[in-house]
N, C-alpha and C positions, 0 to 999 in steps of 0.2 A: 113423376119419374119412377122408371120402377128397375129391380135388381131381378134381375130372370134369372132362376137360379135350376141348377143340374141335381133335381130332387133324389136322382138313385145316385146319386157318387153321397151325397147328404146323407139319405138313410142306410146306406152300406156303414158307412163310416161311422155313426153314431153308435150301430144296432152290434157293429162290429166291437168296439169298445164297453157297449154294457151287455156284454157275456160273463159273467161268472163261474168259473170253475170249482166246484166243491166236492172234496175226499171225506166222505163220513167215514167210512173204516179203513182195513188194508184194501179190501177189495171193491166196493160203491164208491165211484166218482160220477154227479153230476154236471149240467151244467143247466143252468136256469139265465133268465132276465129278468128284469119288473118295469112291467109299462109303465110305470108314474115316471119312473128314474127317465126311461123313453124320453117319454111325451117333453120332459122335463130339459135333456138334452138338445133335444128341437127348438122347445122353444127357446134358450138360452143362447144358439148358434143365431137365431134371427134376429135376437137383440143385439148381439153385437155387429150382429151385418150392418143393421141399422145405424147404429152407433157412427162405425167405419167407415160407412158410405151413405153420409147426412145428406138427405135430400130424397132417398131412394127408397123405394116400400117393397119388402119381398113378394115375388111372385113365382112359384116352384113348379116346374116341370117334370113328369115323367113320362118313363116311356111304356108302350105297349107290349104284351107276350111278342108280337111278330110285326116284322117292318117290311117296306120293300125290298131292301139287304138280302134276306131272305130266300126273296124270289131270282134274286141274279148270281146267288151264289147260297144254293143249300145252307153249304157247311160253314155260313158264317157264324162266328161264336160256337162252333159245333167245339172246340176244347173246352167251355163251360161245363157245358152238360152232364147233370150227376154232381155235380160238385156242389154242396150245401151250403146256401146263402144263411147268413145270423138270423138268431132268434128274435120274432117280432117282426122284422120286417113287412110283412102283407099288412098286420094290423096295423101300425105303425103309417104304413101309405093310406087307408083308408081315416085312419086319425087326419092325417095334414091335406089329405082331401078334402074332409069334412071341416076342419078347421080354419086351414090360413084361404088366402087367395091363392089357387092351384089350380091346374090340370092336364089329364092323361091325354100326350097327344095320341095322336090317331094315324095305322100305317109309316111313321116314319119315328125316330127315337126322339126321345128328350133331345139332346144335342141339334139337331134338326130346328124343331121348333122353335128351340132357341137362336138357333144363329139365323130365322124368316124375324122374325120378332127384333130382333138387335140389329137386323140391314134395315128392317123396315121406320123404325125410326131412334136412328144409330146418336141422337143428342141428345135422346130421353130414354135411355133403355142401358144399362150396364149386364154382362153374362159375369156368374159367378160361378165356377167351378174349378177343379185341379186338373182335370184332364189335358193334357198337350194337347188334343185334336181341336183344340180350341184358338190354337195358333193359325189354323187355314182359313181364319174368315177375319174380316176388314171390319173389326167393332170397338170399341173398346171392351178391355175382358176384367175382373180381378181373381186371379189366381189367390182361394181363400188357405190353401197350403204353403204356400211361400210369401205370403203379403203382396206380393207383387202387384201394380194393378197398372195395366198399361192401354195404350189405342192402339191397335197394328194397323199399317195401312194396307192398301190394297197391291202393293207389288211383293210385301211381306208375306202375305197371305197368300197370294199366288204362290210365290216361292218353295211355302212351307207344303204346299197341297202338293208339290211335285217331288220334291224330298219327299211326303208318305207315300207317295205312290214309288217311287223305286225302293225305299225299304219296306213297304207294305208293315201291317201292324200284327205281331204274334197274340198279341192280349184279345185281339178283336177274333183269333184265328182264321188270317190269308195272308199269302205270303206277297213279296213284293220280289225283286231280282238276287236270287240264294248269293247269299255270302256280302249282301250290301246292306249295310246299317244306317241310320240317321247323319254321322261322320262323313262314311265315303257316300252317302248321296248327294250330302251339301258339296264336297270334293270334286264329284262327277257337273256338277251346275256349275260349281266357279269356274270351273275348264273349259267347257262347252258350251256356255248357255243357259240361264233360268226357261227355258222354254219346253215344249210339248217333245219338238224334233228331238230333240236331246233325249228326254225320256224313251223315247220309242229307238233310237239308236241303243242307247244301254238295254233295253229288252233283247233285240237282236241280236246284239253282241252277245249276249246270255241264251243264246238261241232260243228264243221266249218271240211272239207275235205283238203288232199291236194290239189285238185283239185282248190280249194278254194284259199290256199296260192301261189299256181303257176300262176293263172289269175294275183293277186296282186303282185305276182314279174315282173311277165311282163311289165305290166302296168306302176310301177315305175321303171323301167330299162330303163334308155337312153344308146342307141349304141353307141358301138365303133366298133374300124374297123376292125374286128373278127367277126362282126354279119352281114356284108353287103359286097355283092359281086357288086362292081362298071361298070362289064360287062354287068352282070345278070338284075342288079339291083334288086338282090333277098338278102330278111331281113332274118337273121338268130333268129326266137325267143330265148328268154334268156329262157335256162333249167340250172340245179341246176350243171353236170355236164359239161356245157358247159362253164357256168360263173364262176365253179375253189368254189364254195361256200362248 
């Protein structure tokens, strides 16, 4: 059994943490890291995954410089850009490359891959990660930020894909229906309907297209293994019909 685990929320957060800040005078301030301390952090998070989730052998994912995202929407993650990831990091991914059981998906993000991996055999496969976008797919997940470690099922997971797609995700940079949050998008479903119509009414009402709303379903839809042919290597985009909404 294995724990598939969200290797860039991993090494953000460690590499994040072992940054060092140092004032040698009034005016020299560095900042440094030490890959031992790294490597060290790493491996110490996988023991205890271990530990935590008896039975299960880490297996770490990341993602590619470019995805499909990309292609159906430029300016995705275009609010990153420029902004300087912690020190160590590159080396630090080719370390747990080299090291643990890993690897760099291909065309589509970490997330992605893991949530084809976690459909595809959903009673021997746990996802490890912090990220909420983890709430739209039907797997068991354990959230390693809050302990929490739960199954969501598949009308949850629907649910939660259509909540992101009327608030759309700022962190990802795209928007979803201006002035709708996570809140009133749950609001707008208990009133109307967990379904697709629904969404595409609040777009209109926002004078927004479906055309509109279906970018942002895509966008916030991580695959499972219904949308990706392993032969092919061909992505099935998420449509309203396809994803049962």
């Amino acid at each position: 059994m294995q724990a598939v685990i969200d290797g860039d929320m991993l090494l953000y957060r460690v590499c994040c943490a072992c940054e060092v800040e140092t004032q040698w005078d009034d005016d020299l301030w560095t900042l440094h890291t030490n890959e031992s301390t790294l490597k060290h952090e790493v491996d110490v998070f996988l023991t205890n995954l271990e530990k935590k989730l008896e039975g299960y052998k880490p297996y770490i994912v990341f993602s590619p410089q470019t995805n499909f995202r990309y292609r159906l929407f430029p300016a995705y993650k275009a609010n990153r850009k420029g902004k300087r990831k912690p020190m160590g990091m590159r080396m630090l991914k080719r370390w747990v490359l080299d090291t643990y059981p890993s690897v760099l998906a291909q065309d589509m993000e970490a997330d992605d891959l893991i949530g084809i991996m976690c459909t595809e055999l959903p009673d021997q496969r746990v996802a490890v990660s912090g990220d909420k976008d983890f709430g739209t797919l039907p797997i068991t997940w354990y959230n390693h930020l809050t302990g929490e470690y739960k199954t969501t099922t598949e009308e949850d997971a629907k649910r939660f894909h259509l909540i992101q797609t009327l608030a759309g995700d700022t962190t990802d940079g795209y928007q979803g229906i201006k002035g709708v949050g996570v809140k009133t998008a749950a609001k707008i479903l208990d009133k109307d309907g967990a379904t697709w119509d629904t969404v595409v009414k609040a777009y209109e009402k926002a004078d927004m297209t479906e055309e509109d709303a279906l970018l942002t379903a895509r966008l916030a839809y991580i695959l499972q293994k219904k949308d990706y042919c392993r032969i092919n290597k061909e992505i099935t985009l998420w449509r309203p019909d396809n994803g049962g909404h």
